[in-house]
mmCIF file of the N, C-alpha and C atoms, coordinates in Angstrom:
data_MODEL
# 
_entry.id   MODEL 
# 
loop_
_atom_site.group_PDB 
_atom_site.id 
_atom_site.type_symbol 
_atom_site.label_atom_id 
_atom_site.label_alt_id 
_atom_site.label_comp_id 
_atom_site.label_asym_id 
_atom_site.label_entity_id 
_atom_site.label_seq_id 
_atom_site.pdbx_PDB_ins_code 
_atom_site.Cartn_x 
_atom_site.Cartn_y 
_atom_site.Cartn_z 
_atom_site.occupancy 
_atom_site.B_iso_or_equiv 
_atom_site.pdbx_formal_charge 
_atom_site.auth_seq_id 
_atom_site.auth_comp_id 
_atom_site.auth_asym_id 
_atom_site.auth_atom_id 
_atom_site.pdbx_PDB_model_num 
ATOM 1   N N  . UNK A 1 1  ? 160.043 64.124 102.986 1.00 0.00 ? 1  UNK A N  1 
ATOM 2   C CA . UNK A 1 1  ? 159.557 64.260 101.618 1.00 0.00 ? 1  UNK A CA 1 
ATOM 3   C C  . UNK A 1 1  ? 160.571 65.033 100.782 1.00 0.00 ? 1  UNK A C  1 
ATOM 4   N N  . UNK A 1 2  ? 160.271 64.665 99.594  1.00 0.00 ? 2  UNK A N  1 
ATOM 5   C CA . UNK A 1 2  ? 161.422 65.325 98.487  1.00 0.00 ? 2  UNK A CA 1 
ATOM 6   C C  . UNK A 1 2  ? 160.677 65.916 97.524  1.00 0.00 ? 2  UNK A C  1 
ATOM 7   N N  . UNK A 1 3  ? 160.897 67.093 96.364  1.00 0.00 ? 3  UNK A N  1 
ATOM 8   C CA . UNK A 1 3  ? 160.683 67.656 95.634  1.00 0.00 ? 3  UNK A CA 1 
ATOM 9   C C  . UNK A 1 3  ? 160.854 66.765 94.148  1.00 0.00 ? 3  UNK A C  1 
ATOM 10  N N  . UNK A 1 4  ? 159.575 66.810 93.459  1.00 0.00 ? 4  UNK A N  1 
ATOM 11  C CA . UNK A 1 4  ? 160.605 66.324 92.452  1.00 0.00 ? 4  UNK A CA 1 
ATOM 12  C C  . UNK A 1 4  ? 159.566 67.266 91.141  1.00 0.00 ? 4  UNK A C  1 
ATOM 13  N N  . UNK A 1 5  ? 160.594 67.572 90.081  1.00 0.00 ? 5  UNK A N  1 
ATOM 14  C CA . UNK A 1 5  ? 160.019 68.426 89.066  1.00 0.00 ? 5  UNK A CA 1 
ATOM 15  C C  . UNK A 1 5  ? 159.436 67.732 88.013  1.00 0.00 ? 5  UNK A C  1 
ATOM 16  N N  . UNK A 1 6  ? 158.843 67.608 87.369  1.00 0.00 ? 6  UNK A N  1 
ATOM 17  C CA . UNK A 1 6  ? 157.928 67.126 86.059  1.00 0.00 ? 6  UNK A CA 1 
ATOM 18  C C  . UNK A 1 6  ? 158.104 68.263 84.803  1.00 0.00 ? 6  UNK A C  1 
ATOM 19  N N  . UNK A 1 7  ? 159.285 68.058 83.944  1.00 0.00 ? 7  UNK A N  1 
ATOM 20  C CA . UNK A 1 7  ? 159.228 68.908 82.861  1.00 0.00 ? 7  UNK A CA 1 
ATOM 21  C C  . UNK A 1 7  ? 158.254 68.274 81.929  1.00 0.00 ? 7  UNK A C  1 
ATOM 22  N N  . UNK A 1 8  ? 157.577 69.193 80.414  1.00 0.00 ? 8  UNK A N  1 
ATOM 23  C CA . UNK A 1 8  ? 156.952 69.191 79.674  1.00 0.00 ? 8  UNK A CA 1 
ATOM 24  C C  . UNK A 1 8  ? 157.606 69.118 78.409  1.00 0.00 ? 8  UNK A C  1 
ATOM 25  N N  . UNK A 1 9  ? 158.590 68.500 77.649  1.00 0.00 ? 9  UNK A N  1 
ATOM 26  C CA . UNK A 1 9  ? 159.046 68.898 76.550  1.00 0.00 ? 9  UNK A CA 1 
ATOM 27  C C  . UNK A 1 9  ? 158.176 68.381 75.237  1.00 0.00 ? 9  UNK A C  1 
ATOM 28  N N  . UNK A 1 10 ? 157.982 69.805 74.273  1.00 0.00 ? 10 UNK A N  1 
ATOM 29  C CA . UNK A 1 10 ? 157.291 69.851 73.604  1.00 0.00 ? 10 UNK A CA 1 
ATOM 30  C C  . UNK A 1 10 ? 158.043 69.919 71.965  1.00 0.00 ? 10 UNK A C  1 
ATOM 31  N N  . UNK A 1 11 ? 157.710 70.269 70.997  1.00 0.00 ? 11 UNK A N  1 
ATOM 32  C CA . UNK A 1 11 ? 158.619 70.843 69.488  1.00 0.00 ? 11 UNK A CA 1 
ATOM 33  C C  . UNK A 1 11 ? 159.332 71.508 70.003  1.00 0.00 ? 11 UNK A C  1 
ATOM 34  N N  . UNK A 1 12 ? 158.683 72.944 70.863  1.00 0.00 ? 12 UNK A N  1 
ATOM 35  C CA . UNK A 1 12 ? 159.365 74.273 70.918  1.00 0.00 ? 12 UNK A CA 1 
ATOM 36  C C  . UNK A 1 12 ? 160.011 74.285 72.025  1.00 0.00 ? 12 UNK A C  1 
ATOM 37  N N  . UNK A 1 13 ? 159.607 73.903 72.939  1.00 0.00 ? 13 UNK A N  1 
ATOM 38  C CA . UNK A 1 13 ? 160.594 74.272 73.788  1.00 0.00 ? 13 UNK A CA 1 
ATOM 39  C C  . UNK A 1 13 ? 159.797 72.906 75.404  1.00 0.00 ? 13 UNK A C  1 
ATOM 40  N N  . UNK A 1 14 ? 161.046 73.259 76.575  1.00 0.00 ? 14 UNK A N  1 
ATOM 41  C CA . UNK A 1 14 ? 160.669 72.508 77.712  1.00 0.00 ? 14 UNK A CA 1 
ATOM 42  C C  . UNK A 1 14 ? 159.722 73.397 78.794  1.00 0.00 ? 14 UNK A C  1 
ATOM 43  N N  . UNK A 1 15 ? 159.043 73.304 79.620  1.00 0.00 ? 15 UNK A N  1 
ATOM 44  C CA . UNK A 1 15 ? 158.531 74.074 80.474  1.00 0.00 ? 15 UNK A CA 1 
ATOM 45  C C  . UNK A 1 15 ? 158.103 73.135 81.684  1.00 0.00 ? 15 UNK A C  1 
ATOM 46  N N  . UNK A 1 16 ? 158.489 73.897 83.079  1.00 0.00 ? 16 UNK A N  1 
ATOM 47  C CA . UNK A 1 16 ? 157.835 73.302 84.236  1.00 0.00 ? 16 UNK A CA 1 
ATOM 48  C C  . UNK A 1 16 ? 156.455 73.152 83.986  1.00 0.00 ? 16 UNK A C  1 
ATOM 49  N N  . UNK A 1 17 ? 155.762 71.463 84.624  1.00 0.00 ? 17 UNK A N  1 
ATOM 50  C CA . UNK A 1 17 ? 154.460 71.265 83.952  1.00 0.00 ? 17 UNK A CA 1 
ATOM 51  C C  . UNK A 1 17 ? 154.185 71.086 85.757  1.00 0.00 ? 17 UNK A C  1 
ATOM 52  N N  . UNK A 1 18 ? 155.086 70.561 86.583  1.00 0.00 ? 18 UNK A N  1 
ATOM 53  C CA . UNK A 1 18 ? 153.876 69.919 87.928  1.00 0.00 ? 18 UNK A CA 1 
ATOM 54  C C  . UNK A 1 18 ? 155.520 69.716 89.420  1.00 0.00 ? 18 UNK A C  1 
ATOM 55  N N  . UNK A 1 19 ? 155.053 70.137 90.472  1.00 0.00 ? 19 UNK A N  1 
ATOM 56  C CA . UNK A 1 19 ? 156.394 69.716 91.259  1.00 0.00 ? 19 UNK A CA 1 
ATOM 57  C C  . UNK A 1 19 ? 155.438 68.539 92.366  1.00 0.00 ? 19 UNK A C  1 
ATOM 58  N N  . UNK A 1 20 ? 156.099 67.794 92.214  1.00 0.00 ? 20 UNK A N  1 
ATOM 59  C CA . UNK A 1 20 ? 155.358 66.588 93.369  1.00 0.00 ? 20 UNK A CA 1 
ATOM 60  C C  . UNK A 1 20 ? 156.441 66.320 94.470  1.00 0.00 ? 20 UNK A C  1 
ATOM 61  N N  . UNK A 1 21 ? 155.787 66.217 95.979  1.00 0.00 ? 21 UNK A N  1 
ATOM 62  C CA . UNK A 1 21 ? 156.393 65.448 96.959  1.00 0.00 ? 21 UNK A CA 1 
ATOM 63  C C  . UNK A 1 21 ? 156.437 64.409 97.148  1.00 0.00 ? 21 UNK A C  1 
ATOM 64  N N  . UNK A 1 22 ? 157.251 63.628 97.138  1.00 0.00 ? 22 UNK A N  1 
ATOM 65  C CA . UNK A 1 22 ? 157.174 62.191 97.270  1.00 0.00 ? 22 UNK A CA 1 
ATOM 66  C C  . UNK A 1 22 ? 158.527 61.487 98.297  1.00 0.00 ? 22 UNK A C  1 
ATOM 67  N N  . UNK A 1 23 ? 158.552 60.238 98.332  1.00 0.00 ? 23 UNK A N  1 
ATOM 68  C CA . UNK A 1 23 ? 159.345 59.855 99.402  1.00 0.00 ? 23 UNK A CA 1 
ATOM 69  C C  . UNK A 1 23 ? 160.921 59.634 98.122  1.00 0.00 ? 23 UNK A C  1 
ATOM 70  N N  . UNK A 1 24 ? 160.025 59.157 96.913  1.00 0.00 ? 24 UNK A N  1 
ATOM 71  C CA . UNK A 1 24 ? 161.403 58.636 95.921  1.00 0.00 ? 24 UNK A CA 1 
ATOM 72  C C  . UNK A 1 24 ? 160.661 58.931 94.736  1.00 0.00 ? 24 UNK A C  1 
ATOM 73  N N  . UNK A 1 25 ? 162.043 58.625 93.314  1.00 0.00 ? 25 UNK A N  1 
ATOM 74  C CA . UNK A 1 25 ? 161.532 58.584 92.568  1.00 0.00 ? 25 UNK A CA 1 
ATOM 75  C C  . UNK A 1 25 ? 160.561 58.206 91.756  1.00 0.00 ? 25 UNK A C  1 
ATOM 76  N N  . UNK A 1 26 ? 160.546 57.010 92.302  1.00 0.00 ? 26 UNK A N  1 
ATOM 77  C CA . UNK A 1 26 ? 159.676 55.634 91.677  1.00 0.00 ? 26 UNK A CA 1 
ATOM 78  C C  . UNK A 1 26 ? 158.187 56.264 92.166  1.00 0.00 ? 26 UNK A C  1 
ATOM 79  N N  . UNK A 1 27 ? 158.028 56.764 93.198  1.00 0.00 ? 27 UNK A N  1 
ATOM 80  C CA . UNK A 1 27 ? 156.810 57.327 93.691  1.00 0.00 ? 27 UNK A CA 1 
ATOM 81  C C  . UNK A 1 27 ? 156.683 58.383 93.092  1.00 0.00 ? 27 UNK A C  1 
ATOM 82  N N  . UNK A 1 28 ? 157.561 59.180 93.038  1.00 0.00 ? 28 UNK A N  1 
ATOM 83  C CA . UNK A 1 28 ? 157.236 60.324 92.652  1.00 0.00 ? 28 UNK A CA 1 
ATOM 84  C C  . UNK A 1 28 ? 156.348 59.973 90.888  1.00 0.00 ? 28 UNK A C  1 
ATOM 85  N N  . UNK A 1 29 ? 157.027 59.066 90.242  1.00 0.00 ? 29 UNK A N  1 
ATOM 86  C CA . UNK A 1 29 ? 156.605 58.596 88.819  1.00 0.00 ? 29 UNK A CA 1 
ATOM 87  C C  . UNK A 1 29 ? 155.428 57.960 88.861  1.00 0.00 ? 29 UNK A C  1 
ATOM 88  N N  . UNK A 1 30 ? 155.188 57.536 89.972  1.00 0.00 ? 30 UNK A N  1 
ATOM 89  C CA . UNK A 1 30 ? 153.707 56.867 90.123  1.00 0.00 ? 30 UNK A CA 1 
ATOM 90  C C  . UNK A 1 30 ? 152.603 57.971 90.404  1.00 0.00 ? 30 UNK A C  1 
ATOM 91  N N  . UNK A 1 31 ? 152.765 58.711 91.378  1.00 0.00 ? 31 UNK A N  1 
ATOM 92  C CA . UNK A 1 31 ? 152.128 60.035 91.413  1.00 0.00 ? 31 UNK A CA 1 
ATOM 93  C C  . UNK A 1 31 ? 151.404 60.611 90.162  1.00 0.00 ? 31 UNK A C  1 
ATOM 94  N N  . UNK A 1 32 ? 153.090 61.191 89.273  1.00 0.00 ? 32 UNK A N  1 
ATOM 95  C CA . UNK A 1 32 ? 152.684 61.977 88.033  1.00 0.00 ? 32 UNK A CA 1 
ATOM 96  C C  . UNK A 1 32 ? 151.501 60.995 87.218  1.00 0.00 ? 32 UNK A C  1 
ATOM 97  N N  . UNK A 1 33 ? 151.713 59.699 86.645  1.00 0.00 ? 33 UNK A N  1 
ATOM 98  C CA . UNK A 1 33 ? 151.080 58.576 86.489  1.00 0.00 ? 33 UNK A CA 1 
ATOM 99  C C  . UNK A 1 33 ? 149.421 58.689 86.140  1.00 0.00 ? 33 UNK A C  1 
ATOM 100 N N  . UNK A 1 34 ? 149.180 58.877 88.008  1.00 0.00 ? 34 UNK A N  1 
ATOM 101 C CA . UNK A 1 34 ? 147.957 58.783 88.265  1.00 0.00 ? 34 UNK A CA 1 
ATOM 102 C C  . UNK A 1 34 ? 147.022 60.036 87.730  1.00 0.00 ? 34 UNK A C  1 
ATOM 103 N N  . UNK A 1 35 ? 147.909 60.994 88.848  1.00 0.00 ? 35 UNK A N  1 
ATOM 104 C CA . UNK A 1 35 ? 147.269 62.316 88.939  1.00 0.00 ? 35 UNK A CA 1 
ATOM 105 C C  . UNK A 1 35 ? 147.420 63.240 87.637  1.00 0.00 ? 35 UNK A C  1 
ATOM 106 N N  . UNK A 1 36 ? 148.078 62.977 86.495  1.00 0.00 ? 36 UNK A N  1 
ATOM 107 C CA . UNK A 1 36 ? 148.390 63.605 85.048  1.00 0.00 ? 36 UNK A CA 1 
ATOM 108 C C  . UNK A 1 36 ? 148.385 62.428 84.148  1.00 0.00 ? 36 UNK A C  1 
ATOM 109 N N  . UNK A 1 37 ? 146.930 61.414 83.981  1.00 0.00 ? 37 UNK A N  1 
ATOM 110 C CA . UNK A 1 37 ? 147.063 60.610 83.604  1.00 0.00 ? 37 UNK A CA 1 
ATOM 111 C C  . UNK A 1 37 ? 146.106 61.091 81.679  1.00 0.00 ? 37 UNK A C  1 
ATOM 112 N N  . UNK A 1 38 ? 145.332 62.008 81.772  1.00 0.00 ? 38 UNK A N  1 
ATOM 113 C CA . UNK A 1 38 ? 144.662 62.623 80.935  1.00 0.00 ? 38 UNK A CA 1 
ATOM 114 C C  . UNK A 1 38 ? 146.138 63.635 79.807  1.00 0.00 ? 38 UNK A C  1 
ATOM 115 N N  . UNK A 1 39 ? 146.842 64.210 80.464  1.00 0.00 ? 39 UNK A N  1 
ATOM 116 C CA . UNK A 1 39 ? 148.300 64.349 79.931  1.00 0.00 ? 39 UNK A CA 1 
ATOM 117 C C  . UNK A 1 39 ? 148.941 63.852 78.998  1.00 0.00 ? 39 UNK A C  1 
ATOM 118 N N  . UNK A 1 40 ? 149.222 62.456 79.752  1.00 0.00 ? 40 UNK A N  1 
ATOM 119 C CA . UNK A 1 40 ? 149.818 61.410 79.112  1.00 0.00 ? 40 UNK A CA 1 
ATOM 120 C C  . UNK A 1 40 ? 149.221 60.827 77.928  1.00 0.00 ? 40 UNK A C  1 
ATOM 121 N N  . UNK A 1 41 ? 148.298 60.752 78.263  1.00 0.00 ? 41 UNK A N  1 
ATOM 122 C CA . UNK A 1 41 ? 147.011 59.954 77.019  1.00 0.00 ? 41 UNK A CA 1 
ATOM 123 C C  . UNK A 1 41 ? 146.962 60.722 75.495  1.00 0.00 ? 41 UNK A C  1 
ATOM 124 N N  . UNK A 1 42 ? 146.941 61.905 75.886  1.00 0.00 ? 42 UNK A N  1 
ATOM 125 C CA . UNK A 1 42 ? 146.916 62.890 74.770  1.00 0.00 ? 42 UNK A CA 1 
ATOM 126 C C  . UNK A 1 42 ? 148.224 63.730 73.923  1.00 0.00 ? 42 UNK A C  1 
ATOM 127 N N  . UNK A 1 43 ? 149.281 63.038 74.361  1.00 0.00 ? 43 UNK A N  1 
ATOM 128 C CA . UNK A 1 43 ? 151.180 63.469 74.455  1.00 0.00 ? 43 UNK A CA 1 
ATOM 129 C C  . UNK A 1 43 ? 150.369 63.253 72.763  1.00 0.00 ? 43 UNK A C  1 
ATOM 130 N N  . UNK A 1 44 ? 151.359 63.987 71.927  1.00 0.00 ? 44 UNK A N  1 
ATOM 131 C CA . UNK A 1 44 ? 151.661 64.037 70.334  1.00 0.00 ? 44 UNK A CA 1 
ATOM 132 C C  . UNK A 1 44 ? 152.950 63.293 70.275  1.00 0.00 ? 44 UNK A C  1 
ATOM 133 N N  . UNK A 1 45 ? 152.993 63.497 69.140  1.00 0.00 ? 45 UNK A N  1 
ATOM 134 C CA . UNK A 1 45 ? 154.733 62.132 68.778  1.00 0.00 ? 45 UNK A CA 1 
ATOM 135 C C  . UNK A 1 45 ? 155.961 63.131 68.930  1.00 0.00 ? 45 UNK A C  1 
ATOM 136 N N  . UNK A 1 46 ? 156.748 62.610 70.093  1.00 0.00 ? 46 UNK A N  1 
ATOM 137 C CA . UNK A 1 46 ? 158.037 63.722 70.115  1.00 0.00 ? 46 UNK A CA 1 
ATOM 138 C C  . UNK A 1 46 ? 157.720 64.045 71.331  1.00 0.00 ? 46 UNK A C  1 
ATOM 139 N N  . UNK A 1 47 ? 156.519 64.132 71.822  1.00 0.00 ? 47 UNK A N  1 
ATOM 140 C CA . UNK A 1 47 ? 156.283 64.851 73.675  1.00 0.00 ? 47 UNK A CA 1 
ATOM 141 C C  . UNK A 1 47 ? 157.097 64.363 74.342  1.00 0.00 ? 47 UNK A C  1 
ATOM 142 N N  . UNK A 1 48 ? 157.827 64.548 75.486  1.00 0.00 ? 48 UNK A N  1 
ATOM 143 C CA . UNK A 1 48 ? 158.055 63.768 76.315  1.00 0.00 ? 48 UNK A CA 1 
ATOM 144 C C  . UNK A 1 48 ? 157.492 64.756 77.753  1.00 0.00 ? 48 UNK A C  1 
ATOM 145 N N  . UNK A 1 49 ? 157.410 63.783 79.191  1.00 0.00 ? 49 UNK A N  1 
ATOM 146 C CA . UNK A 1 49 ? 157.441 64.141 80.791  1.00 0.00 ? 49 UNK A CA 1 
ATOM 147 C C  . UNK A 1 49 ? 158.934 63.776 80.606  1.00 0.00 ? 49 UNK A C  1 
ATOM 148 N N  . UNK A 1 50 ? 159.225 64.344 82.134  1.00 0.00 ? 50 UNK A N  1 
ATOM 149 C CA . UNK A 1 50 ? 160.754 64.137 82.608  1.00 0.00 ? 50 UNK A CA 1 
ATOM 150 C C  . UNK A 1 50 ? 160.361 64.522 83.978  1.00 0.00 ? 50 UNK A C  1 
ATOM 151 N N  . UNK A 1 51 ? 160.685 63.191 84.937  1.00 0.00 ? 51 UNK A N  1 
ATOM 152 C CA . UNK A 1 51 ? 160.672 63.072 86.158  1.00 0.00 ? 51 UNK A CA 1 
ATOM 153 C C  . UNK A 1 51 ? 161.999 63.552 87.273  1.00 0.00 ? 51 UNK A C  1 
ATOM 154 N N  . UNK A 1 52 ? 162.099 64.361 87.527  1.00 0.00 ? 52 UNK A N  1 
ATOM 155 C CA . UNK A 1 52 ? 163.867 64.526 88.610  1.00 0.00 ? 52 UNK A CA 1 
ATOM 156 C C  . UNK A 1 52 ? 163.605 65.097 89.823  1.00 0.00 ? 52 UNK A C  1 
ATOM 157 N N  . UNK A 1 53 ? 164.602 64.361 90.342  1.00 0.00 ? 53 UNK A N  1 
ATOM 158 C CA . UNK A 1 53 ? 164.908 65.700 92.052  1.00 0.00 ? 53 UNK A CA 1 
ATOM 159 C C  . UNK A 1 53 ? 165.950 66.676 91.684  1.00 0.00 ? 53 UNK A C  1 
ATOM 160 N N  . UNK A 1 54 ? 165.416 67.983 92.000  1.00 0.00 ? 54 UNK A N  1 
ATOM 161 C CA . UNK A 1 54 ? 166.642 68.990 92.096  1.00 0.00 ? 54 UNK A CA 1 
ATOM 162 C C  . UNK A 1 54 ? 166.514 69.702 93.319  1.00 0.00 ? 54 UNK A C  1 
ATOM 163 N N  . UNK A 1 55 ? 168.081 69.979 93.923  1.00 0.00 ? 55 UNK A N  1 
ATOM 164 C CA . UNK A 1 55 ? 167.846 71.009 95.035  1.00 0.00 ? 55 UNK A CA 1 
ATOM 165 C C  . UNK A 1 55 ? 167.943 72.361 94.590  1.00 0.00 ? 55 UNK A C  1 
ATOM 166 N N  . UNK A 1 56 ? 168.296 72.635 93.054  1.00 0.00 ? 56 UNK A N  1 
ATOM 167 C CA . UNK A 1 56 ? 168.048 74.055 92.848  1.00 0.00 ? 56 UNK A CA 1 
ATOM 168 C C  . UNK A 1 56 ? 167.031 74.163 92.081  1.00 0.00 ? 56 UNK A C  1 
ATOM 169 N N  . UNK A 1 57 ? 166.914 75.766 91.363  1.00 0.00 ? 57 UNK A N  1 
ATOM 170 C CA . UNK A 1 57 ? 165.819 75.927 90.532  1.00 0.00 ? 57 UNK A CA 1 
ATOM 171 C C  . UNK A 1 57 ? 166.127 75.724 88.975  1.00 0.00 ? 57 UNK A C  1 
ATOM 172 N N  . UNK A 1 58 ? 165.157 75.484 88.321  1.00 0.00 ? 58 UNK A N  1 
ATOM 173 C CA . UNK A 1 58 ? 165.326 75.100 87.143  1.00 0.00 ? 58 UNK A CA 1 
ATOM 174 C C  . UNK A 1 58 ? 165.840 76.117 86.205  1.00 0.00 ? 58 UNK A C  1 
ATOM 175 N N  . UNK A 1 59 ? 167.019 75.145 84.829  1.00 0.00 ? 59 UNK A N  1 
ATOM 176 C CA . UNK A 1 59 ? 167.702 76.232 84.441  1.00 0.00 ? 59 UNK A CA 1 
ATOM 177 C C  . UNK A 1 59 ? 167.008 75.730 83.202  1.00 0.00 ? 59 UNK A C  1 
ATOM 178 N N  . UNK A 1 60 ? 167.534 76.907 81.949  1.00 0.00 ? 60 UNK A N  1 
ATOM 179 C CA . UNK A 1 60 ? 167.085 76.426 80.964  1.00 0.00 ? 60 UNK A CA 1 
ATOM 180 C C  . UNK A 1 60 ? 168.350 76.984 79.577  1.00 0.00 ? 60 UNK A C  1 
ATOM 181 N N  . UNK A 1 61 ? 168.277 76.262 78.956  1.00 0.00 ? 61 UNK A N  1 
ATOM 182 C CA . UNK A 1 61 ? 169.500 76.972 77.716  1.00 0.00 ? 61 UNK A CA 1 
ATOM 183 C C  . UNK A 1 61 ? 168.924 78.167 76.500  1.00 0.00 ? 61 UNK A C  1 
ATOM 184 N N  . UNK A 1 62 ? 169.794 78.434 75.516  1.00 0.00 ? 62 UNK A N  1 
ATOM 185 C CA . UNK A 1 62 ? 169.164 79.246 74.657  1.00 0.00 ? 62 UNK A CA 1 
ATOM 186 C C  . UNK A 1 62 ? 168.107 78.917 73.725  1.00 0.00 ? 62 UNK A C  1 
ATOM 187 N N  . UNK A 1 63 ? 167.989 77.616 73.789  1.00 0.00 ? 63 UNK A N  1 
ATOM 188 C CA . UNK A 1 63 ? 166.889 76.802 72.766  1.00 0.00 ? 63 UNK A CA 1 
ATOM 189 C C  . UNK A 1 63 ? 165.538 76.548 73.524  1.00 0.00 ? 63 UNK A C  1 
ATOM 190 N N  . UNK A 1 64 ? 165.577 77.203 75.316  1.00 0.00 ? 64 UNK A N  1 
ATOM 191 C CA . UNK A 1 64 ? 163.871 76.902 76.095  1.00 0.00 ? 64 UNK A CA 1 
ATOM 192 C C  . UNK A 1 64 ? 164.607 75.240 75.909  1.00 0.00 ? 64 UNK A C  1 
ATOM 193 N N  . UNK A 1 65 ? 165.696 74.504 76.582  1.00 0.00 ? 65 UNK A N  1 
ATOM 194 C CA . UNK A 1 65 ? 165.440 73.393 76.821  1.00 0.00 ? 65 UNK A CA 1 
ATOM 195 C C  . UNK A 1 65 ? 166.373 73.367 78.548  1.00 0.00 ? 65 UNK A C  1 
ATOM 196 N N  . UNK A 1 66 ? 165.368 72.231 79.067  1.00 0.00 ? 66 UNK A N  1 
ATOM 197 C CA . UNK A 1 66 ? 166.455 72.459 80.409  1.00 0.00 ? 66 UNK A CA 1 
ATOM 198 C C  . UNK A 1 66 ? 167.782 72.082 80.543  1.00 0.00 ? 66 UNK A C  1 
ATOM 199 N N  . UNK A 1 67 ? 168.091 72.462 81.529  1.00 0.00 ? 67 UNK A N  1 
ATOM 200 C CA . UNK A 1 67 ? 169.574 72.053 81.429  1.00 0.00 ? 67 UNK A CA 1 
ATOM 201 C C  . UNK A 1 67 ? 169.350 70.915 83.022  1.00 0.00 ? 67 UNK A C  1 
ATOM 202 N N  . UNK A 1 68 ? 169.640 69.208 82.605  1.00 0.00 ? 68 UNK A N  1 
ATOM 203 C CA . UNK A 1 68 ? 169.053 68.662 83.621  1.00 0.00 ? 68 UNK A CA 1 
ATOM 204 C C  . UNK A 1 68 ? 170.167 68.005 84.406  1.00 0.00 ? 68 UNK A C  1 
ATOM 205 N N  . UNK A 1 69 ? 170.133 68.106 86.153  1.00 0.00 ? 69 UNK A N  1 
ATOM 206 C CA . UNK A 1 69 ? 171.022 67.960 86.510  1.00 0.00 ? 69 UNK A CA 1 
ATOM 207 C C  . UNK A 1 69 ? 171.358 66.421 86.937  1.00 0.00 ? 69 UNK A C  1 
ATOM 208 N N  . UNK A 1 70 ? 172.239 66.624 87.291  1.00 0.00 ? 70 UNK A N  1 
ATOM 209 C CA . UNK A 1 70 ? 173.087 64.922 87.331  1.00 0.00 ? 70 UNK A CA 1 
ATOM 210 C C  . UNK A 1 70 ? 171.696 64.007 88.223  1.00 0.00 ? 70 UNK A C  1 
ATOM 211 N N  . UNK A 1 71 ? 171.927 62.426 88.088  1.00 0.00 ? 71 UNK A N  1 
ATOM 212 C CA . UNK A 1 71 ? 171.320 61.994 88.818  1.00 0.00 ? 71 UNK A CA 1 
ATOM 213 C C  . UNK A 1 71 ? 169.960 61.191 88.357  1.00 0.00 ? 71 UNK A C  1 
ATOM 214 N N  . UNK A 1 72 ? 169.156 60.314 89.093  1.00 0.00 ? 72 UNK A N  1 
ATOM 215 C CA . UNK A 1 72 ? 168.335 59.440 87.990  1.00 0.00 ? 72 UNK A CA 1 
ATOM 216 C C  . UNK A 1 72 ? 166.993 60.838 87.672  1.00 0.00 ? 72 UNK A C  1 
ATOM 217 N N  . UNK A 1 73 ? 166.743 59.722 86.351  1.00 0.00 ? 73 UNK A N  1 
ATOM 218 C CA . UNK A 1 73 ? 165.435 60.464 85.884  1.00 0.00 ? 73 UNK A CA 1 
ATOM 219 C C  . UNK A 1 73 ? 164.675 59.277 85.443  1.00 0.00 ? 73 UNK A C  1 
ATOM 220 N N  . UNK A 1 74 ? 163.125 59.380 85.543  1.00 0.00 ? 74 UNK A N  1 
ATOM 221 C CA . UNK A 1 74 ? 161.706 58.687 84.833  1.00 0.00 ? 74 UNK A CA 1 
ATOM 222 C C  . UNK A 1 74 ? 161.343 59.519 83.791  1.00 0.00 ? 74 UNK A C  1 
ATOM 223 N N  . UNK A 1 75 ? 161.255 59.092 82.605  1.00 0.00 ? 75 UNK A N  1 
ATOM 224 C CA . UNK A 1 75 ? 161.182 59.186 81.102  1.00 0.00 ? 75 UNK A CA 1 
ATOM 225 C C  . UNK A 1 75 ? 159.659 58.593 80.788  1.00 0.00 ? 75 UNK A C  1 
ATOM 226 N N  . UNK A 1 76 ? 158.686 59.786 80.681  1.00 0.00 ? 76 UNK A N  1 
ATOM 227 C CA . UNK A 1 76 ? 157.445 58.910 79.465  1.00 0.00 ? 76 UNK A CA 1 
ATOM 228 C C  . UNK A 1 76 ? 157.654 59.874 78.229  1.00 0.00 ? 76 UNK A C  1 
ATOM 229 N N  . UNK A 1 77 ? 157.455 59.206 77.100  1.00 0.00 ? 77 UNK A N  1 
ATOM 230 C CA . UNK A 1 77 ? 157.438 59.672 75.985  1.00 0.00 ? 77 UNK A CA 1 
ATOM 231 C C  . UNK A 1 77 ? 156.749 58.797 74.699  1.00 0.00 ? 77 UNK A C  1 
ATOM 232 N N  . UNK A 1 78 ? 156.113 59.530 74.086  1.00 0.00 ? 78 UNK A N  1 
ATOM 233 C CA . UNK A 1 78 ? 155.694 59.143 72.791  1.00 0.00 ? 78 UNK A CA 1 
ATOM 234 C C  . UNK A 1 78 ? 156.237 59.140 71.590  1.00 0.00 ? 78 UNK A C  1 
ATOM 235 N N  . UNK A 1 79 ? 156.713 57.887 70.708  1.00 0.00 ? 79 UNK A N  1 
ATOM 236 C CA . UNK A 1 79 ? 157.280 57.865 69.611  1.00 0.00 ? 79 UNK A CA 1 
ATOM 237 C C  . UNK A 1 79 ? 156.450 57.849 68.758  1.00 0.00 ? 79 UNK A C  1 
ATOM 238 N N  . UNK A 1 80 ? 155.247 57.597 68.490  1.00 0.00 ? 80 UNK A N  1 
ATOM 239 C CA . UNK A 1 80 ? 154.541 57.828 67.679  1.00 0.00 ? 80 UNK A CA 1 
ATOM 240 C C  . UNK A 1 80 ? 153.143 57.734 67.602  1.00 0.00 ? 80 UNK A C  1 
# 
């Protein structure tokens, strides 16, 4: 199993929202999906999730946004 992080980015800033085990990404995105599906439903325009594996801990810059490391990511977001 692998780690994978679920950021929250909001107006103000990003924040760890959920860490899931999963075998891959694609699972891991199906996971968040299911189990943070009330989340999703209610995102405002501009929200986004952000799905990744990291082997370290999460960094963040001077603006509260992460700093995300190399490698794929799953993207939900609301444009409007």
């Amino acid at each position: 199993m692998n780690q994978y992080y679920v950021v929250r980015r909001t107006k103000e800033k990003d924040e760890q929202f959920a860490v899931i085990d999963a075998l891959s990404l694609d699972e891991a995105d199906a996971i968040f999906k299911v189990r943070y599906k009330g989340y999703e439903e209610t995102m405002q325009k501009g929200e986004a999730f952000y799905v990744f594996q990291s082997s370290e801990p999460l960094t963040y810059d001077e603006n509260s946004r992460v700093v995300f490391p190399s490698g794929r990511m799953a993207v939900t977001h609301k444009l409007s």
